[in-house]
N, C-alpha and C positions, 0 to 999 in steps of 0.2 A: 398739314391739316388746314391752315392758314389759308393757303390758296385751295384748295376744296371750295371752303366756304364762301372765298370770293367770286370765284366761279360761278357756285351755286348762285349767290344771291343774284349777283350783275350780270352773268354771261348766260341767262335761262337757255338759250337757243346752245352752247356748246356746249355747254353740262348736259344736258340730252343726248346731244350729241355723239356726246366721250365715251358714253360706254359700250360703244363698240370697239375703242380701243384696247390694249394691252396692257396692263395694269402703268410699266414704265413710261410707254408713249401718252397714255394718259394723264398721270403725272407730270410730265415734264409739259405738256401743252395746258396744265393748270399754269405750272412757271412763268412759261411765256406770257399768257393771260396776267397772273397777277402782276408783272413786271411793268408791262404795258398800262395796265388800268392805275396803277398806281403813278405810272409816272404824268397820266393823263389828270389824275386828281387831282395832282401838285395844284395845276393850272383851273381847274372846275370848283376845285373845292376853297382854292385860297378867300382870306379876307379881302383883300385889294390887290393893285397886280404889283406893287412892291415886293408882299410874300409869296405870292406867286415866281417873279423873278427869282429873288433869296432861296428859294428851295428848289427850283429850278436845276440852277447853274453851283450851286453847293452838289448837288447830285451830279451834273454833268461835270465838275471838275474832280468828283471821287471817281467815275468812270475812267474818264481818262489817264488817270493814277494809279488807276489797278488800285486803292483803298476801301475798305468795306462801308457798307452804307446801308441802311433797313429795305431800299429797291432793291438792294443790286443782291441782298443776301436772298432774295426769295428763287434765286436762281440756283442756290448750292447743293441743289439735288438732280443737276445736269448734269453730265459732263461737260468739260470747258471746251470742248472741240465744237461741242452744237450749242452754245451758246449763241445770242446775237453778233452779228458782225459788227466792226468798227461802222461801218460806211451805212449799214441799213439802222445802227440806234441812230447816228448823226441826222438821214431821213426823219426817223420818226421822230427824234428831238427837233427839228426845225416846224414838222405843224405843229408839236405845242405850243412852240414861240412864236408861232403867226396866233395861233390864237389869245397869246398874251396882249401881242400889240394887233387887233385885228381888223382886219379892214375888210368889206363888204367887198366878195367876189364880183368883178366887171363881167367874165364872162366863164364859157365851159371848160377853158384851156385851166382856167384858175383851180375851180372845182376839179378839175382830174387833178391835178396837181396835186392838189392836197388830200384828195382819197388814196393816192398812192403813198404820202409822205406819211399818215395816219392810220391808215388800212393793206394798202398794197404791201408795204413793209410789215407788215404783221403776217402776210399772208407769206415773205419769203421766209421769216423767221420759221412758220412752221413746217415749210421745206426740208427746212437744215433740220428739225425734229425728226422729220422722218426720212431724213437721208438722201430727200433729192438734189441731185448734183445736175443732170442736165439742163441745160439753159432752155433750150427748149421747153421743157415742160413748167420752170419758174413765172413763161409767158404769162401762160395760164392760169397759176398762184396769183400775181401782179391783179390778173382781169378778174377773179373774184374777192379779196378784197374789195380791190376799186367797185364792185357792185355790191357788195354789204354795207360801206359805207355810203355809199348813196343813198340806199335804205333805211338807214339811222340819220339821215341828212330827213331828208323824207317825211321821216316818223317823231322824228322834234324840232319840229319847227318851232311849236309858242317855248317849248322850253328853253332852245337856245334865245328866242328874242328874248326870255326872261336877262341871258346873261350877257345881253348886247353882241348879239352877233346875229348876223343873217348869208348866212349858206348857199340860197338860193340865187343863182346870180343873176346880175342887174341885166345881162341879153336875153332874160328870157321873162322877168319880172317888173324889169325897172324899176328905178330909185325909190325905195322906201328907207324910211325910217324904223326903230326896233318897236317903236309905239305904235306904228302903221299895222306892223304884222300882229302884234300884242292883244292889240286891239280895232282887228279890222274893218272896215266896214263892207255890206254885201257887195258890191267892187271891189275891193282890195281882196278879201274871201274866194272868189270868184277868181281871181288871177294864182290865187296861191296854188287853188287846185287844180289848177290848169300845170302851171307853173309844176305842181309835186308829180302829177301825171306823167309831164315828160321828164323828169329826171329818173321816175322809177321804168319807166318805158327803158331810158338811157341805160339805167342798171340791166333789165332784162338780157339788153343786148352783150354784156358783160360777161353777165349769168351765160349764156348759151355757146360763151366761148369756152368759159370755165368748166362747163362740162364736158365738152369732146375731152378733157384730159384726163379727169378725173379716175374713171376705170382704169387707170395706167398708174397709178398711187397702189402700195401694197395693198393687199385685201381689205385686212380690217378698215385700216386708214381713207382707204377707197370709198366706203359704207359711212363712214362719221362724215368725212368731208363731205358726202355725195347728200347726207342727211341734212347737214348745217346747211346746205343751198338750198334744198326745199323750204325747211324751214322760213327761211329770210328771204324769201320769194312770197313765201303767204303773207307775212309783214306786208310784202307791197301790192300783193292784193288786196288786200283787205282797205289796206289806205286809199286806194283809187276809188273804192266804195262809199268813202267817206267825206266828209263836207266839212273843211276845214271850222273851224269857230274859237272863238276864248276862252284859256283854259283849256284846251286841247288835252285829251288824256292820252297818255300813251298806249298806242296798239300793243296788244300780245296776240300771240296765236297760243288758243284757250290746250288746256293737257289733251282735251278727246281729240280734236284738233290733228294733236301732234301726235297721237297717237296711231290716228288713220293715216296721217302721211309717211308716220314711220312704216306701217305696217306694209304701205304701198312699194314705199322706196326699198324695201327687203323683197316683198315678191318678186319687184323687177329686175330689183338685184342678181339675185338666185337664176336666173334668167337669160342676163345680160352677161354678151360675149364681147370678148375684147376683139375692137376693130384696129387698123391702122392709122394712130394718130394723122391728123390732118394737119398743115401748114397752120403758124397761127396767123389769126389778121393784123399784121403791122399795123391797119389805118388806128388800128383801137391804143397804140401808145404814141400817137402821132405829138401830141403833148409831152411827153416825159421819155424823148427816146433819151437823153443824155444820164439820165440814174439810174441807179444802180441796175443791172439783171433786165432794164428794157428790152422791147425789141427793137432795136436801129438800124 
């Protein structure tokens, strides 16, 4: 129930999502979820980054021990076969620790980097949820996280400058300060949206990859995932509409919203025939062909 609620509260866009899944695949992609979000808190929520570290690597050393731990227990209603792999938690534990110690992206290479080490590996995790084994189609997985995240790069911007980090990287922004973006001025404002424009642009391109696969996922699984991209597509529509400023609230896409896209993405569904998956585009993991499940 634990992870229900955290779902619900944090993941609005795949609690929607999920209930086109199967009571157990639903379930267990709450797991996945709280696992992840929790071990993201460690790092978001700590007082300074001393306990930040200390809870951290107190976790990643129960991990590797096979010892129990209040993360690792919100996993005990998977089976151990589809649990995270050694190699993809190692991923996602390495961008929490950049963002312990973190240092302002130079350029895109960096930011893909770290969508995949933070999202991309969420995205293989719930492969293994639903059983996919071919490499090929994990391409795909890989290429929408990496555009979700993007999207949550995107969509908190003043929030991360709140916690001293900026996302946006310096080839496409240049060198700011976290007080620059905090509090910007109609120049500095004016570059940001420029700046969120092409990254959510960047995502799109992600996105469009992500879908040629998607219909090749079980059915239900096919409908949730195929759902979750819509959604978080309107995120970054909506953002390109908008005018950065101080205080930035965070975008939602409102329930009538979701409700007309949901409605849409089932008509087409109902609809839509499965074609011959397509090659994936190598050039989109040209950054991260060396980890885990890339394409190389």
């Amino acid at each position: 129930m634990e992870n229900n609620l955290l779902m619900r509260k944090y993941g609005k866009t795949f609690y929607w999502a999920s209930f086109f899944l199967d009571n157990v695949k639903m379930q267990a992609i709450y797991s996945i979820y709280s696992f992840c979000r929790k071990i993201d808190d460690m790092v978001d929520e700590a007082k300074n980054l001393n306990i930040a570290k200390k809870k951290l690597f107190i976790f990643i050393d129960a991990w590797n021990k096979g010892r129990p731990h209040p993360v690792i227990n919100v996993l005990n209603n998977i089976p151990k076969e589809n649990w995270p792999n050694q190699k993809l938690v190692k991923m996602f534990l390495n961008g929490q620790i950049s963002d312990i110690k973190f240092a302002s992206f130079k350029s895109e290479k960096a930011l893909i980097i770290y969508c995949y080490q933070v999202a991309g590996t969420v995205g293989l995790m719930v492969c293994d949820i639903f059983g996919v084994k071919d490499k090929k189609m994990r391409y795909f997985a890989i290429d929408l996280g990496i555009a979700m995240q993007l999207v949550n790069i995107s969509r908190d911007i003043y929030e991360d400058s709140a916690r001293n980090r900026i996302y946006l990287p310096e080839s496409l922004i240049g060198k700011h300060s976290t007080e620059d973006i905090a509090h910007p001025t109609k120049k500095t404002a004016a570059k940001i949206d420029l700046t969120r424009k092409k990254i959510i642009n960047l995502a799109n391109i992600y996105f469009a990859s992500a879908s040629q696969a998607i219909d090749h996922l079980p059915r239900g699984a096919a409908l949730a995932v195929k759902l979750a991209s819509a959604l978080y597509q309107q995120i970054g529509y909506q953002l390109i509409q908008t005018q950065y400023q101080h205080k930035e609230k965070r975008c939602y896409v409102s329930n009538f919203s979701k409700l007309l896209i949901t409605l849409k993405i089932i008509a087409k569904f109902l609809i839509t025939f499965q074609v011959k998956l397509k090659p994936h585009n190598k050039s989109l993991h040209k950054f991260i062909t060396t980890l885990p499940d890339c394409h190389f």
